[in-house]
DOLUM-245550 format. One line per 5 residues: number of its first residue (from 1); their letters; for each residue x, z, y of C-alpha. Coordinates in steps of 0.2 Angstrom, whole numbers, always signed. Each point is the difference from the previous one (the first is absolute). Example, Ala and Ser with C-alpha at 12.3 -4.5 7.8 and 13.67 -1.06 7.14 Angstrom:
2
1	AS	+62,+39,-22 ~ +6,-3,+17
# end
This chain:
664
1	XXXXX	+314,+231,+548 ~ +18,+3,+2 ~ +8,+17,+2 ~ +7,-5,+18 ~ -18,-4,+6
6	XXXXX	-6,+19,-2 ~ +13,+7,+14 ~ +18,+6,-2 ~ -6,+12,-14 ~ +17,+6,-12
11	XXXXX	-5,-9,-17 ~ +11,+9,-12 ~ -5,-4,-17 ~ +2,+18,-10 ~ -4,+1,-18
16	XXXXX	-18,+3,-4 ~ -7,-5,+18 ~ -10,-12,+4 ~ +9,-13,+7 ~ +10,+2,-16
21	XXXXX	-15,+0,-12 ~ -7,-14,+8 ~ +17,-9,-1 ~ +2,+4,-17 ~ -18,-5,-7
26	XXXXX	+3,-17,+7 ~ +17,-2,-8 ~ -8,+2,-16 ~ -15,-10,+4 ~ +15,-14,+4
31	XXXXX	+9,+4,-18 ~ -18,-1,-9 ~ +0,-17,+7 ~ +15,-8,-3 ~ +8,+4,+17
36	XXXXX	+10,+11,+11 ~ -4,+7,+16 ~ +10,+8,+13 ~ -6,+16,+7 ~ -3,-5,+16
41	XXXXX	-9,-16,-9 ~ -10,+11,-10 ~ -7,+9,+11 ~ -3,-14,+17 ~ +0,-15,-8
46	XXXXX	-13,+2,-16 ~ -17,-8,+3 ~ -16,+6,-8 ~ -3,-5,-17 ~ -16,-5,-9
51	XXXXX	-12,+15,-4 ~ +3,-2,-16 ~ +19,+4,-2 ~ +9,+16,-5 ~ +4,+7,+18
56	XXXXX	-4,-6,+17 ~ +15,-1,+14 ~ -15,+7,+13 ~ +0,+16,-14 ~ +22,-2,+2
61	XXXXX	+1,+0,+17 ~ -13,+11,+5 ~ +9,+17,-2 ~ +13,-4,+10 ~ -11,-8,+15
66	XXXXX	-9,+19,-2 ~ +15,+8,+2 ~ +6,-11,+15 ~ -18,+6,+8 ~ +4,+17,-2
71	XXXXX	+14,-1,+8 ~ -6,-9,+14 ~ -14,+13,+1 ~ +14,+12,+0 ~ +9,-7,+16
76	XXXXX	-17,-3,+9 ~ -3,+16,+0 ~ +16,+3,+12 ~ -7,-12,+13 ~ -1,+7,+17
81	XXXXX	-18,+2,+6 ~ +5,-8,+18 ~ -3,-14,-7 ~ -19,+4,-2 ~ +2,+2,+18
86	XXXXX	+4,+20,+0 ~ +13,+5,+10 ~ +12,+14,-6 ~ -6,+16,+1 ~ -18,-5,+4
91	XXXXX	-8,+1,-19 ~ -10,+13,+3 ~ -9,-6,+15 ~ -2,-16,-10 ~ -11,+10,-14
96	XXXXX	+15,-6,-14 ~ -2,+13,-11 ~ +5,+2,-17 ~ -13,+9,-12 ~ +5,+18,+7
101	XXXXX	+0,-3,+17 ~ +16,+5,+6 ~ +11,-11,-4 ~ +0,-23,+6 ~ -11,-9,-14
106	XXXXX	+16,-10,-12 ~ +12,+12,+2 ~ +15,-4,-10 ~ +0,+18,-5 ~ -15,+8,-8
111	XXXXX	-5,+19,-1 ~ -5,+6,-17 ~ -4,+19,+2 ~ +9,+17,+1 ~ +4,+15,-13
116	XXXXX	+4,+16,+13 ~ +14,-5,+13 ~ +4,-16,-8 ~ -8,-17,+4 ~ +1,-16,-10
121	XXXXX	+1,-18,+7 ~ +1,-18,-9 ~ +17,-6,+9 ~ +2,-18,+2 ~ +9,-1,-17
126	XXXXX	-13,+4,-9 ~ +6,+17,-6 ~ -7,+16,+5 ~ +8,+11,+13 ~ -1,+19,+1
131	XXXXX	+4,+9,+16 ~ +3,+16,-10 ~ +9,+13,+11 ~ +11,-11,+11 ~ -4,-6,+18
136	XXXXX	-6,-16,+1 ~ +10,-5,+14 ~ +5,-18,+7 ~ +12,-1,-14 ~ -12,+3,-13
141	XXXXX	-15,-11,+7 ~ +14,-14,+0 ~ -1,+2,-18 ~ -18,+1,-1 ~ -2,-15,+9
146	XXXXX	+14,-9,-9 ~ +0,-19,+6 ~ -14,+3,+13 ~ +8,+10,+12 ~ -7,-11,+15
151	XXXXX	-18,+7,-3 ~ +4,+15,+2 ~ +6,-5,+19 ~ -15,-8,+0 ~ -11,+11,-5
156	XXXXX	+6,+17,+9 ~ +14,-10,+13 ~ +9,+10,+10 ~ +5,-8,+17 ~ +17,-2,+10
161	XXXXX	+0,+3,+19 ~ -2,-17,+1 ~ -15,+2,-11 ~ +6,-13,-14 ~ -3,+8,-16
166	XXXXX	+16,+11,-6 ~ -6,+9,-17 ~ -14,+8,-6 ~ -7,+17,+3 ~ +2,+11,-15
171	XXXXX	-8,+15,+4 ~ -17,-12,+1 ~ +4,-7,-17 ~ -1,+13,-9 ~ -14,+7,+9
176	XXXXX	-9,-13,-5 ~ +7,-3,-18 ~ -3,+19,-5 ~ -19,+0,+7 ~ -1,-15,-9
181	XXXXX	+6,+8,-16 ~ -12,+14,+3 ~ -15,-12,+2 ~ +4,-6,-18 ~ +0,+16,-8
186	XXXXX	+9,+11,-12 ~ +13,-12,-11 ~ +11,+2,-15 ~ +13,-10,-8 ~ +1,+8,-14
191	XXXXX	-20,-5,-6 ~ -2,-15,+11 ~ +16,-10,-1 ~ +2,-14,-13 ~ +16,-11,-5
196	XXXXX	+4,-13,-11 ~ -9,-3,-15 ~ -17,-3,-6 ~ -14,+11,+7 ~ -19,+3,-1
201	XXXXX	-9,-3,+17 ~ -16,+12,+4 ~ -12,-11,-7 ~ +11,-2,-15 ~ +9,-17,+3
206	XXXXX	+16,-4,-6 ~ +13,-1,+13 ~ +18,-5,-1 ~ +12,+5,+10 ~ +15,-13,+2
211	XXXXX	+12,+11,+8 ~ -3,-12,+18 ~ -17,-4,-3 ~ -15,+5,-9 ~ -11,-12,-12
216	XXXXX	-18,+5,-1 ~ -16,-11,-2 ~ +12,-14,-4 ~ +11,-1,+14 ~ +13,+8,+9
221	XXXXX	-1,+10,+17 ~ +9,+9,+11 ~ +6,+19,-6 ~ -10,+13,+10 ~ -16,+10,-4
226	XXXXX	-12,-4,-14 ~ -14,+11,+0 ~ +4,+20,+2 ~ +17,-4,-5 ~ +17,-8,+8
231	XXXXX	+9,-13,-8 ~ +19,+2,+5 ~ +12,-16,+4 ~ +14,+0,-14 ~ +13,-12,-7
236	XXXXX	-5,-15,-7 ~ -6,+2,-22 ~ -10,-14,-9 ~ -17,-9,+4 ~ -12,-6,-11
241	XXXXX	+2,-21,-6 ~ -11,-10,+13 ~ -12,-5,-14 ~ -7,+6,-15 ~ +11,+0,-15
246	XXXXX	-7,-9,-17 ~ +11,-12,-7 ~ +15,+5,+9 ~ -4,+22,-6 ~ +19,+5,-4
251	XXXXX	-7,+14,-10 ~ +0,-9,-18 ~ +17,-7,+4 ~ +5,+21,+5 ~ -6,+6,-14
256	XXXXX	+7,-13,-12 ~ +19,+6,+10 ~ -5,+18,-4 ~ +0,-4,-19 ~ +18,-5,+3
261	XXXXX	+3,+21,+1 ~ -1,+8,-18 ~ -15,+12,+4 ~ -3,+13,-12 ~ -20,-2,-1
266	XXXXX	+2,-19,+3 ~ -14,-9,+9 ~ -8,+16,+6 ~ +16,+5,+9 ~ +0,-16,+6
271	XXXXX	-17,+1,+8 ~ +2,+16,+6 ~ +17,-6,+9 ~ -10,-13,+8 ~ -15,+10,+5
276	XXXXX	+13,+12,+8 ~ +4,-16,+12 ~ -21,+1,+5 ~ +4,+20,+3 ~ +13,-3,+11
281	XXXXX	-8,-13,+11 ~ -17,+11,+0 ~ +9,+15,+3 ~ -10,+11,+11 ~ -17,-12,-1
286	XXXXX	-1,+5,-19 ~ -5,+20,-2 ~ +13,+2,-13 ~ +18,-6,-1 ~ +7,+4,-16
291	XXXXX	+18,-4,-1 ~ +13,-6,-14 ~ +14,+7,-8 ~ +13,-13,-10 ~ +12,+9,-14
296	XXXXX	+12,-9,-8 ~ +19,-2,-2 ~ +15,-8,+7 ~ -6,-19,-3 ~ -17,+3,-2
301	XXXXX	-4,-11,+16 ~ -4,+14,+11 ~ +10,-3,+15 ~ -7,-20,-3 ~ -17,+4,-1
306	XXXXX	+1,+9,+17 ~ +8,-13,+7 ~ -17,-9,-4 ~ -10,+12,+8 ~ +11,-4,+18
311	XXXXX	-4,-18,-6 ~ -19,+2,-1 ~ -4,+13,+15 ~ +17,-8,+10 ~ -1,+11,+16
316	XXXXX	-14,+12,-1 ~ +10,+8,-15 ~ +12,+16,+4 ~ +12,+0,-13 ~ +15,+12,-3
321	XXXXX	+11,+8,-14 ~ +3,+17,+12 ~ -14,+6,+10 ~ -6,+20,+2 ~ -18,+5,+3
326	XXXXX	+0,+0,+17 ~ +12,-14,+7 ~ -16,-10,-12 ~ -14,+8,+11 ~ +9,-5,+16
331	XXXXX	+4,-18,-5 ~ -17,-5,-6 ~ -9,+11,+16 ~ -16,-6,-1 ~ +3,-15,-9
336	XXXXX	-8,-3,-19 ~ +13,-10,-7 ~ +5,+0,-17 ~ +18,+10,-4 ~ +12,-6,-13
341	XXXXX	+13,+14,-5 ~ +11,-7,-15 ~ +13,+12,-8 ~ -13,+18,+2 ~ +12,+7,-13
346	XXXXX	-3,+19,-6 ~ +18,+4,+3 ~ +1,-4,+18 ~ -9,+16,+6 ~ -16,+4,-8
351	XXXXX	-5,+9,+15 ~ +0,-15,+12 ~ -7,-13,-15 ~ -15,+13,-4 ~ -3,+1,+21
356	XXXXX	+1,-19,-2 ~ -12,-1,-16 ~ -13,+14,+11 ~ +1,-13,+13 ~ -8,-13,-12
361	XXXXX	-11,+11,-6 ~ -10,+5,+17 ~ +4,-19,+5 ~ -14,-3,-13 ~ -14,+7,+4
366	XXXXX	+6,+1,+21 ~ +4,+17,+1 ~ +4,+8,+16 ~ +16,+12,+0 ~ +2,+8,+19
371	XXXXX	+17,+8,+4 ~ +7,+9,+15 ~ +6,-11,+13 ~ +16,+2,+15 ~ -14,+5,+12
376	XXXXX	-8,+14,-10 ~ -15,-11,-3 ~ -7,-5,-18 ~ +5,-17,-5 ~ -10,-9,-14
381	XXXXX	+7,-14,-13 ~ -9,-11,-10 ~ +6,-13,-13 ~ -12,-11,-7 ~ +16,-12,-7
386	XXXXX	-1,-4,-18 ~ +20,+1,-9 ~ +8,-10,-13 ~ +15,+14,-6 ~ +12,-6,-13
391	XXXXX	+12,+10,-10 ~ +11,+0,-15 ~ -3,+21,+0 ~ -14,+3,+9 ~ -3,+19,+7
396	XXXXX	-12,+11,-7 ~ -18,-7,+5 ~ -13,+16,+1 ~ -15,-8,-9 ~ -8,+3,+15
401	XXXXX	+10,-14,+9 ~ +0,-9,-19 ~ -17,-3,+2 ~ +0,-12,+16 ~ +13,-9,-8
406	XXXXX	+3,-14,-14 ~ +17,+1,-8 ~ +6,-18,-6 ~ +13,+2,-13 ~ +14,-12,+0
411	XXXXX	+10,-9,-15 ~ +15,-10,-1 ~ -5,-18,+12 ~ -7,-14,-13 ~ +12,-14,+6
416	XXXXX	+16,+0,-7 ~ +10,-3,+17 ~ -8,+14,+7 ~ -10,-10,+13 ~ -20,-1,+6
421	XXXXX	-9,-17,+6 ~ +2,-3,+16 ~ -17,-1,+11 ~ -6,-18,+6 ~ -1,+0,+18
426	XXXXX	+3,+21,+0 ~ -1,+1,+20 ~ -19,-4,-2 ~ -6,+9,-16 ~ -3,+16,+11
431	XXXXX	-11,-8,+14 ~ -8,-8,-12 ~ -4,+14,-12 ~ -4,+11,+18 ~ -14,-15,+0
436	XXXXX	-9,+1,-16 ~ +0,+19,+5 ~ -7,-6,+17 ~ -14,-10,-11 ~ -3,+13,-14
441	XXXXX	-2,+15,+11 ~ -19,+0,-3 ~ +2,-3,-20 ~ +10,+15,-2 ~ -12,+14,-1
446	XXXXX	-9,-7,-14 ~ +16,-5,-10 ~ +7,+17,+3 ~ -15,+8,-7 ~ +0,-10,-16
451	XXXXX	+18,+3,-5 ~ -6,+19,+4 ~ -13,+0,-11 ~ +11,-8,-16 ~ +12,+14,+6
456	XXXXX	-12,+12,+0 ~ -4,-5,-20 ~ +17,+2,-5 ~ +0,+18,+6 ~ +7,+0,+18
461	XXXXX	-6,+12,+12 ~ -3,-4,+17 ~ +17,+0,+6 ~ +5,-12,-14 ~ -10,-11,+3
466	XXXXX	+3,-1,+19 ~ +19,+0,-4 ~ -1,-14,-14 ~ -16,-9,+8 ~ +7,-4,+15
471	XXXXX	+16,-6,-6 ~ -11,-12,-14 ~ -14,-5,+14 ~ +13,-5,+14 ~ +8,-10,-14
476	XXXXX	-14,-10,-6 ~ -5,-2,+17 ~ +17,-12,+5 ~ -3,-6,-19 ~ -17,-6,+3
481	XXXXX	-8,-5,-16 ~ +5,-16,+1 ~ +19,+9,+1 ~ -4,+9,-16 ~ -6,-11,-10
486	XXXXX	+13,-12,+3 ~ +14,+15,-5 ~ -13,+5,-16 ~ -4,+18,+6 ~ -18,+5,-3
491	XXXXX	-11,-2,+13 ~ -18,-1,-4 ~ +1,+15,-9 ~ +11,+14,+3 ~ +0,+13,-13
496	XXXXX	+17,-7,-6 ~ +8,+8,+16 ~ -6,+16,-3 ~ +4,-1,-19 ~ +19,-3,+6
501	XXXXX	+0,+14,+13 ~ -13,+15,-10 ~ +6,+15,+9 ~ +5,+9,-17 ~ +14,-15,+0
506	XXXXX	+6,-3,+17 ~ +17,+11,+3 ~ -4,+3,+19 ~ -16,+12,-6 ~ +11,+10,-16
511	XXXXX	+6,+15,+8 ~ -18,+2,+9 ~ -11,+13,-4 ~ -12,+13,+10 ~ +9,+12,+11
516	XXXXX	-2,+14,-9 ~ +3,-7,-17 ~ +18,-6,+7 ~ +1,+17,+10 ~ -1,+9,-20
521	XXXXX	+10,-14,-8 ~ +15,+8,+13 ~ -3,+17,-3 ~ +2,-2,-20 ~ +15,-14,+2
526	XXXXX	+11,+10,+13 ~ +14,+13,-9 ~ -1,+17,+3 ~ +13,+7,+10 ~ +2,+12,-17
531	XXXXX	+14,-1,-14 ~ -6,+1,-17 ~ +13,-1,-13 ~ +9,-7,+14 ~ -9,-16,+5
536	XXXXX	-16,-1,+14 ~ -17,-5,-9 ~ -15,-6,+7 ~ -17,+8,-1 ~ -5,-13,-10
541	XXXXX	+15,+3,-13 ~ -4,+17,-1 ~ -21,-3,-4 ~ +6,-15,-13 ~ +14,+12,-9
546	XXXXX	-15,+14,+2 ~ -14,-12,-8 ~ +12,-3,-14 ~ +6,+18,-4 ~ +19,-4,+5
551	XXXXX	-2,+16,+13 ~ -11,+16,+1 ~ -14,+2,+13 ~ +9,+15,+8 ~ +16,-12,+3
556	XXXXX	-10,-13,+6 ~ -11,+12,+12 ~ +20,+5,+8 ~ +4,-16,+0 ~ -16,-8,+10
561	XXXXX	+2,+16,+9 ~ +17,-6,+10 ~ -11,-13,+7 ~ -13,+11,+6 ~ -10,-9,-14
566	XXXXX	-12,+13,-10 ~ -6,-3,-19 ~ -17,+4,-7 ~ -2,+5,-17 ~ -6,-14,-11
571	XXXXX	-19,-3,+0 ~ -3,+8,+18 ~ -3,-20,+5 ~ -4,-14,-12 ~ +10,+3,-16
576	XXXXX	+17,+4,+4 ~ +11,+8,+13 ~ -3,-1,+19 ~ +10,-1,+15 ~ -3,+12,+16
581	XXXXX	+6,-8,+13 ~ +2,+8,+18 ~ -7,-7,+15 ~ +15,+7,+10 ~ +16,+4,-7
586	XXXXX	+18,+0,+10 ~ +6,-4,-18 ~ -10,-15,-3 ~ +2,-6,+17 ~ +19,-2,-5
591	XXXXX	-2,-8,-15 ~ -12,-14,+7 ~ +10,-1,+20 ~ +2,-17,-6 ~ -16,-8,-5
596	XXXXX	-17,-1,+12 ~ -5,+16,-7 ~ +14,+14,+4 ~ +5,+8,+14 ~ +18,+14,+0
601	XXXXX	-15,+12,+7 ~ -10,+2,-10 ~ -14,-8,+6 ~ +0,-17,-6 ~ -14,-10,-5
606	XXXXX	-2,+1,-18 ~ -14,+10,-2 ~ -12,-12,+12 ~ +4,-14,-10 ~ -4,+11,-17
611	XXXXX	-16,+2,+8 ~ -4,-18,-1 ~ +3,+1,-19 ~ -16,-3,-11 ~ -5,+14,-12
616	XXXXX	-1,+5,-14 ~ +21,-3,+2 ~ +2,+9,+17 ~ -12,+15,+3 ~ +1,+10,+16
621	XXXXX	-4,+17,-9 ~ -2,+9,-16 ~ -17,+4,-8 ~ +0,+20,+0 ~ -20,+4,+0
626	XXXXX	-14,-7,+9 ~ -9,+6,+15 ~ -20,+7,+1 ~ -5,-15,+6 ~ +6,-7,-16
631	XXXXX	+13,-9,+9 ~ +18,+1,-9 ~ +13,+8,+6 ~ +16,-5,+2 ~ +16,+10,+5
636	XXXXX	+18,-13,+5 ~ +11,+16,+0 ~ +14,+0,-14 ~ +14,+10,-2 ~ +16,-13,+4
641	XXXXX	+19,+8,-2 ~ -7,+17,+0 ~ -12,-3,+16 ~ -20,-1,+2 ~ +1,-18,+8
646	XXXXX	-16,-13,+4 ~ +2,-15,-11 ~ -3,-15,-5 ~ -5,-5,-18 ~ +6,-13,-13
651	XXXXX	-8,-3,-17 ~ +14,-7,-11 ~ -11,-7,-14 ~ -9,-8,+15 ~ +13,-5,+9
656	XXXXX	+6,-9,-18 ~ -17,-9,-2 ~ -1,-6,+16 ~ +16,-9,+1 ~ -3,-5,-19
661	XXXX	-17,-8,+6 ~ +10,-9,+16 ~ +11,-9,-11 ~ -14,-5,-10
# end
């Protein structure tokens, strides 16, 4: 059926749409053949093939005709109901309700609830309107009812002397819109509003959201409400390939392009670049989202290798070489779309980058941030994006934020010209890809759990393995087996991923170590504001030069003591000197103002992450007796720079072992 036969419809062919996937399947089913095809030919003129070929026209043509569907469904909606016989104004009488009872059943507008004195409607655009605090006079109705203003003199007409209809009654519209409202109940954008991206339905279903239209059980449909939550109308991204992918999967012929780029851990890096493309097209339907970080310098292929990215995800990516944290969080809304930010270099502000870097960090696991809004109301944020960052100098990661990301180090390009392949038929490797995710969605769990358990072996904790796991699993997922073996990865078995990526050996997990074990590693490393023979020395300088008899005990005790840092005698715990360490000092504070732990006041939190610290290396008390009970007894008063202070205490011999046995 031709395009002219389903109504004056606009039948522009965006990239990624269904009219264009269809069009673009068929012209490679004419070029697999022999031939060439027009679009118009490809997608009007094919005929079924046999059962037996590679792709059917039926499968071709069938998400566009969805999409015309939907869009006539759209425009039947705006019908006027004298049509049925009812005349204007005279709904009610004729019992043609809507579900609330207060508004005419097929209403081009469609309440959704209320949150105190704002009430929230579907508008005929799809998008969802909040009255907020302005008057929803005619002007603002008009705009609610954008493109169906003649139902609303149908609806609630207003007469002329004459009594021909003249306009519409606005006071009786929003009467009726707000009860309405009210009969729906309590509503909030904030938890129940849902954009672009892929999403996980109620019942656990994977569903898509194209931007115009929504892919679920197979199909497309209309934007609109999906359970408890509302899926808002936005511009146009990618759709899944009409059929299933096998023979014509683009991941093998990706991943081949991404050995083009001289990645430092090879094939792994590879995988993990490609498992990010599963991430990004997941987004918020997976329950974690790590993100990637590229590192390399000027010719490495960065600014190339992002340009693939735009390639694969096309128009559901946001990508940018200047954005601030919050000019991000209004862009994407409540989208989950995949963020590309090239050039994230650590001179260029490190405040904003580490805001930036935060915001991948909650966008992982879907944390909710809520800041004050214009009205003096609590607004909430949540990203649930996944990044690619690339830098030549990247900022200062806390390991924290390290630990949700995979760093991919860069080398000079291979080719000699400085080029990379160029992608067979590049406009459809991302709705193909978006398909053998489509067809995958129910394998993942249990592939994810096996790269998690060969993790696991090589010594990740949980957060490694979900970081690395998921990047691997979404990978081998495109891949398929048949993928992988075809590129010689192992598949069958897959120790030899873990081997390449065991936690003691992957940089991304280096600098991380238990809170109170870094909180200590800052407290020895940072100088003391003190001059000694006119240069600053670290705690830990002054206990290495007192271990090796280069300084007395008494010029190591005022030393330490500049720092609010007190020193046991030898032997008082384990087999050498001990550190007292106050749990709230204004002179610590300063030294540590800039590391998780200090605070100028005095009261930072160094003490609470000593707590966590196991003994015999940190002990909350010394031994000074025991109690009648038999109990010991245990005193954490110590005399620091001349002051009975309660500390916290270090073993050093302790300490030693412990960080002799982690390296082990």
């Amino acid at each position: 059926m031709s395009e002219k036969e389903y109504g004056s419809y606009p039948q522009e062919r965006k990239k990624g749409s269904p009219e264009w996937v269809a069009a673009a399947a068929a012209r490679a089913e004419a070029r697999a053949k022999g031939g060439e095809a027009t679009e118009s030919e490809a997608q009007d003129e094919a005929a079924p093939r046999a059962a037996g070929g590679k792709r059917k026209v039926a499968a071709v043509t069938g998400a566009a005709r969805e999409k015309l569907e939907v869009q006539a469904e759209r425009k039947g909606t705006r019908s006027s109901m004298a049509r049925a016989g009812i005349e204007p104004g005279q709904w009610r009488k004729a019992g043609e309700l809507d579900e609330t009872g207060h508004i005419p059943a097929g209403a081009p507008v469609r309440p959704l609830g209320y949150d105190g004195e704002q009430f929230f409607f579907v508008d005929t655009r799809g998008q969802v309107f909040n009255t907020g605090g302005k008057a929803m006079g005619v002007e603002r109705l008009q705009i609610l009812f954008a493109g169906a203003e003649d139902f609303l003199c149908w609806a609630w007409p207003s007469y002329d002397k004459k009594g021909a209809i003249a306009g519409f009654k606005s006071e009786e519209v929003r009467r009726d819109l707000f009860a309405a409202c009210r009969e729906r109940g309590p509503w909030s954008m904030s938890d129940l509003v849902r954009g672009r991206g892929a999403w996980r339905t109620d019942d656990g279903r994977l569903l898509l959201h194209c931007g115009e239209y929504l892919w679920l059980d197979g199909k497309l449909r209309d934007t609109g409400e999906v359970g408890q939550h509302f899926y808002v109308r936005r511009p146009a991204g990618i759709v899944p390939w009409p059929h299933q992918v096998e023979d014509d999967n683009p991941a093998p012929e990706l991943f081949r392009a991404l050995r083009s780029w001289n990645f430092e851990r090879g094939d792994v890096d590879c995988m993990i670049q490609l498992g990010w493309y599963g991430v990004a097209m997941m987004g918020a339907a997976l329950d974690w989202r790590p993100s990637t970080f590229t590192v390399g310098d000027a010719g490495a292929g960065k600014s190339e290798l992002m340009k693939l990215h735009k390639i694969v995800l096309g128009r559901s990516m946001v990508s940018t070489t200047n954005a601030s944290e919050a000019g991000l969080y209004q862009l994407v809304g409540h989208d989950s779309v995949p963020i590309g930010i090239d050039e994230l270099e650590g001179d260029d502000g490190i405040e904003q980058s580490q805001k930036i870097i935060k915001m991948a960090r909650d966008a992982a696991s879907g944390s909710v941030r809520i800041r004050g809004g214009a009205d003096h109301k609590g607004v909430e944020f949540q990203a649930r994006s996944s990044f690619a960052f690339s830098a030549i100098n990247p900022p200062p990661i806390p390991p924290a934020s390290m630990s949700r990301l995979a760093v991919l180090q860069l080398g000079p390009l291979k080719s000699r010209d400085g080029k990379v392949p160029q992608l067979k038929d590049p406009e459809s490797v991302g709705p193909r890809l978006l398909r053998r995710v489509v067809d995958g969605w129910s394998r993942l769990p249990e592939i994810y759990e096996q790269y998690r358990a060969v993790l696991r072996e090589a010594g990740h904790d949980n957060r490694g393995q979900s970081t690395f796991g998921t990047f691997l699993a979404c990978g081998h997922l495109l891949l398929g087996d048949e993928g992988m073996d075809a590129l010689g990865l192992p598949f069958e078995t897959l120790d030899w991923w873990g081997e390449q990526l065991a936690a003691d050996a992957v940089p991304e997990l280096g600098d991380k170590r238990p809170a109170w074990l870094d909180c200590l590693h800052h407290i020895l490393t940072t100088p003391i504001d003190n001059y000694n023979h006119g240069v600053k020395s670290t705690p830990a300088q002054v206990l290495e030069k007192l271990d090796l008899t280069l300084m007395e005990e008494a010029e190591a005790r005022s030393i330490l003591a500049a720092a609010d840092l007190g020193l046991l005698p030898k032997g008082t715990l384990g087999q050498s000197f001990a550190l007292a360490i106050p749990n709230q000092s204004k002179v610590l504070g300063r030294m540590l103002q800039d590391t998780p732990y200090g605070h100028r006041g005095g009261s930072g939190s160094w003490s609470w992450a000593l707590r966590r610290g196991p003994e015999p290396v940190v002990v909350k008390g010394i031994v000074t007796g025991s109690r009648p009970d038999g109990a010991v007894k245990l005193d954490n008063r110590y005399s620091v720079a001349g002051q009975q202070r309660r500390c916290m205490f270090v073993s050093l011999s302790d300490y030693r072992n412990f960080e002799r046995h982690s390296r082990a």
